[in-house]
N, C-alpha and C positions, 0 to 999 in steps of 0.2 A: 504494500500500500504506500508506500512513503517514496518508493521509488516514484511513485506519478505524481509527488503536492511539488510544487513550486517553492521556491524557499517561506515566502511569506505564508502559505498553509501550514509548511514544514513545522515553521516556529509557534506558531499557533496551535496544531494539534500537543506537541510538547507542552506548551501552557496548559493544555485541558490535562493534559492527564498528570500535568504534575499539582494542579488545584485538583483533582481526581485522587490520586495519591494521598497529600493532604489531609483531605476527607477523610477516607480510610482510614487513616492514622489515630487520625481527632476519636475514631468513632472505636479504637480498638485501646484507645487507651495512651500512645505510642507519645504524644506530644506535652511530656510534662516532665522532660528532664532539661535542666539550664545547661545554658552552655558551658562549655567543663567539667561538666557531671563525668566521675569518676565512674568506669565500669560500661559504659555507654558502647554499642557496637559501632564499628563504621558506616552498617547501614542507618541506626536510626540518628545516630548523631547526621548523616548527611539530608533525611528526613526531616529532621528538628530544620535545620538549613534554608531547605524551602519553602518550609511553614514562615520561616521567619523575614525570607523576602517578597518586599511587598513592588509591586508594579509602580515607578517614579510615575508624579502628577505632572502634565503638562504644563 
């Protein structure tokens, strides 16, 4: 699928599924260690990550 978006869909379908991701997270429990939390895996620590960037305001 990704071979046919154009960059601009490219980057846009990534947006969904990382606010998609996100969600999941939020909803499994996964987003409520700070950052530097001791013990933290590289997955959820890079989880935490993109919870924590927000889209700049024009």
């Amino acid at each position: 699928m990704a071979a046919d978006l154009d960059e601009y869909d490219y980057l846009r379908r990534l947006e969904l599924l990382a606010r998609e991701l996100v969600n999941s997270a939020h909803r499994e429990g996964w987003l409520d260690s700070e950052p530097g939390t001791e013990g933290v895996t590289p997955l959820r620590r890079t989880v935490d990550e993109i919870a924590r960037t927000k889209p700049s305001r024009s």
